[in-house]
C-alpha positions as CSV (number, residue, x, y, z in Angstrom):
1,X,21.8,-15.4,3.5
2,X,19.1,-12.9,2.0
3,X,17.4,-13.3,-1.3
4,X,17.2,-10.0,-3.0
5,X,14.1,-7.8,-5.0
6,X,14.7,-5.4,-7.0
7,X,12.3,-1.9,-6.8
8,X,10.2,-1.1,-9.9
9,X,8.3,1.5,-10.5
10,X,4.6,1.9,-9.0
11,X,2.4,1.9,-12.3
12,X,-1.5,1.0,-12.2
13,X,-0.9,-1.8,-14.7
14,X,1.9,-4.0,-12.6
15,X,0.1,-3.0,-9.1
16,X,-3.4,-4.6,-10.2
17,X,-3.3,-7.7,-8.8
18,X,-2.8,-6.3,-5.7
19,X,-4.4,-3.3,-5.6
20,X,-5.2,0.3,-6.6
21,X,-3.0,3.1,-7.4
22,X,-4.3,6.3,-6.2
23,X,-3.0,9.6,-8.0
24,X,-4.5,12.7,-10.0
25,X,-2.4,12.1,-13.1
26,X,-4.2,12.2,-16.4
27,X,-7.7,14.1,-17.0
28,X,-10.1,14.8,-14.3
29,X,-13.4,12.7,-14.5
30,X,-15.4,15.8,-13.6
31,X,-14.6,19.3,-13.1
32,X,-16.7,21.1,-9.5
33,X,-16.2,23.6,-7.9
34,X,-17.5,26.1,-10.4
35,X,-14.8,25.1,-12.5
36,X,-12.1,25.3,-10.1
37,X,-11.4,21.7,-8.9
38,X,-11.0,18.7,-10.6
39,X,-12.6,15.6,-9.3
40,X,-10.9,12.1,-10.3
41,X,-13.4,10.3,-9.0
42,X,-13.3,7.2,-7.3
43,X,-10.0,5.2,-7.6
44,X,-10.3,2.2,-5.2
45,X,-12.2,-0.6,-4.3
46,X,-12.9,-0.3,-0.5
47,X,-13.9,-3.4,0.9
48,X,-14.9,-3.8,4.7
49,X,-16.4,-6.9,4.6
50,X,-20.1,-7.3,5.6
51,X,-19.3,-6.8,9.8
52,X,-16.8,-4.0,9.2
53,X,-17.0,0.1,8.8
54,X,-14.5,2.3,7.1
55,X,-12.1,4.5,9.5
56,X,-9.7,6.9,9.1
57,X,-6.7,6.4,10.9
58,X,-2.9,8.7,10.7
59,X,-0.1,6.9,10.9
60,X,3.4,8.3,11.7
61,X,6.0,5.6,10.4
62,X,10.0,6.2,10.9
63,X,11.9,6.3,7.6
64,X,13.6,3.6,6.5
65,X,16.7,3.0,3.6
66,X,17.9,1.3,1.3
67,X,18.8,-1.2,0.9
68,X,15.7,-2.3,3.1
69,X,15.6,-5.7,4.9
70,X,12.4,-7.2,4.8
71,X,11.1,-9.5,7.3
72,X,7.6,-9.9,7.8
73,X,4.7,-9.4,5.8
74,X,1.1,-9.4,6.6
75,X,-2.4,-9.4,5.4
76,X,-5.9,-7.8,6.2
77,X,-8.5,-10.3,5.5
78,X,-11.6,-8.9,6.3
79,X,-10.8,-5.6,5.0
80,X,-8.5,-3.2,2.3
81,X,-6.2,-1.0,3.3
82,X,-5.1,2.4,1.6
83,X,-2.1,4.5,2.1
84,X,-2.3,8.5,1.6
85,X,0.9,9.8,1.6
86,X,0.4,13.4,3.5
87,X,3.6,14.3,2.1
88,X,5.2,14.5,-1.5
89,X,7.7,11.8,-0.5
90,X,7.8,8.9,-2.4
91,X,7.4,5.0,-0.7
92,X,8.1,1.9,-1.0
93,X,5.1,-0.7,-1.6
94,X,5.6,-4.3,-1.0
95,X,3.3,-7.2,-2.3
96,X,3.3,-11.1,-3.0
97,X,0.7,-13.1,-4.5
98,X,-0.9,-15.5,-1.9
99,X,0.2,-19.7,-2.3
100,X,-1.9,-21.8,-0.5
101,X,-2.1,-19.5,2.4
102,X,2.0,-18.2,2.2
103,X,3.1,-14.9,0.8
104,X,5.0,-16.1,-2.7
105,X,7.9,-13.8,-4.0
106,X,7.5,-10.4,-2.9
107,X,7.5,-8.0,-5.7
108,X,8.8,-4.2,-4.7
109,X,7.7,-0.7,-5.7
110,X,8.5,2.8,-5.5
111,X,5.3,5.0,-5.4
112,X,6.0,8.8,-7.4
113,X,5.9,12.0,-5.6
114,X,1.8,12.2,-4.0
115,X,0.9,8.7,-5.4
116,X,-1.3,6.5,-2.6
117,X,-2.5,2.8,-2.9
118,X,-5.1,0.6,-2.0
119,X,-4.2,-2.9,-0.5
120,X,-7.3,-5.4,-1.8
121,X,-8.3,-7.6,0.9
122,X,-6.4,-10.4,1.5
123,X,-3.1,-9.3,-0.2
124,X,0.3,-10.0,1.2
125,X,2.3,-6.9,1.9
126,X,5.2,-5.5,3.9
127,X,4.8,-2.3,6.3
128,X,4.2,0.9,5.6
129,X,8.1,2.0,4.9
130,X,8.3,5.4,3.6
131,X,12.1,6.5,2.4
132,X,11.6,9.9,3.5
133,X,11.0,11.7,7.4
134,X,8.1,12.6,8.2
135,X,6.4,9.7,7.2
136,X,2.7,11.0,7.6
137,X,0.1,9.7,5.9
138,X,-3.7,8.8,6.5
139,X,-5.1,5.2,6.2
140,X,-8.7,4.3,4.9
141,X,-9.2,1.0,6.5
142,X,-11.5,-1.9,8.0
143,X,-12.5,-1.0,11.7
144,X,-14.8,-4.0,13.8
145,X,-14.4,-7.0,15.8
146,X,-12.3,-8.6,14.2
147,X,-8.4,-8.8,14.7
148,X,-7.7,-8.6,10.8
149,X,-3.9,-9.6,11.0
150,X,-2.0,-12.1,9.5
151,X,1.4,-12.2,9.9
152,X,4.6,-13.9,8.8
153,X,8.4,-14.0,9.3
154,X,10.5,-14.2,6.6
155,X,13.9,-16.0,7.1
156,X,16.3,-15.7,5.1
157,X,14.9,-11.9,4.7
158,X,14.8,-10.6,1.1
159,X,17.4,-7.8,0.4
160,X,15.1,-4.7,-1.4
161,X,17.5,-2.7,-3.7
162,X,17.0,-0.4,-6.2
């Protein structure tokens, strides 16, 4: 038996609590370049912890369908985690609030064409599961000592439709 979530669209507004939404919709804070590029300037909150360093890391995740099964989430938490897609696909962002320690009910979204996101630190989430071959993209994230993994299984899996 699988429980089901439905996808909503990725908006800055619903994603909040768990993160940022990184695009260049709207106006440009700034415009450099001698007038030639438009700077929306900083659109996460990076957080590495006081033991930890930013890295840049690529990732190269196989496509996935749907509807998606999802089975495990995981947290960072000594560290965000952000997601640039390197593509225009679109992909699908998981979440759930924390309870005392558990993931609660995920909550599912489907990012537009050239949206990222930032994970906050300690936020529940699924895997990177882009809908689309190749799934490329670069990932700002926590690098030190630490393992920064939490995992869990989910069973019964939720059922991710659109």
């Amino acid at each position: 038996m699988s429980r089901e979530v439905k996808i909503e669209p990725l908006s800055a507004a619903a994603f909040a609590p768990f993160g940022d939404v990184l695009d260049a919709s709207g106006t440009p804070d700034k415009i450099i370049n001698a007038g030639l590029c438009g700077r929306h300037h900083d659109r996460a909150h990076l957080d590495f912890g006081p033991e930890g360093r930013a890295g840049i890391s690529l990732f190269n995740a196989e496509a996935r369908s749907l509807p998606y099964e999802l089975t495990l989430l995981e947290r960072h938490p000594d560290g965000s985690q952000a997601f640039l897609p390197m593509t225009g696909n679109p992909f699908l962002v998981i979440v759930a609030a924390d309870e005392n320690g558990t993931p609660g009910t995920p909550r599912a979204f489907l990012t537009a064409p050239h949206q990222g996101i930032n994970f906050h630190r300690g936020i529940w989430h699924g895997v990177l599961t882009p809908l689309s071959a190749p799934g490329l993209f670069a990932v700002v994230d926590r690098i030190g000592n630490t393992a920064n993994l939490e995992e869990v299984s989910l069973a019964p899996p939720y059922r991710v439709t659109s």
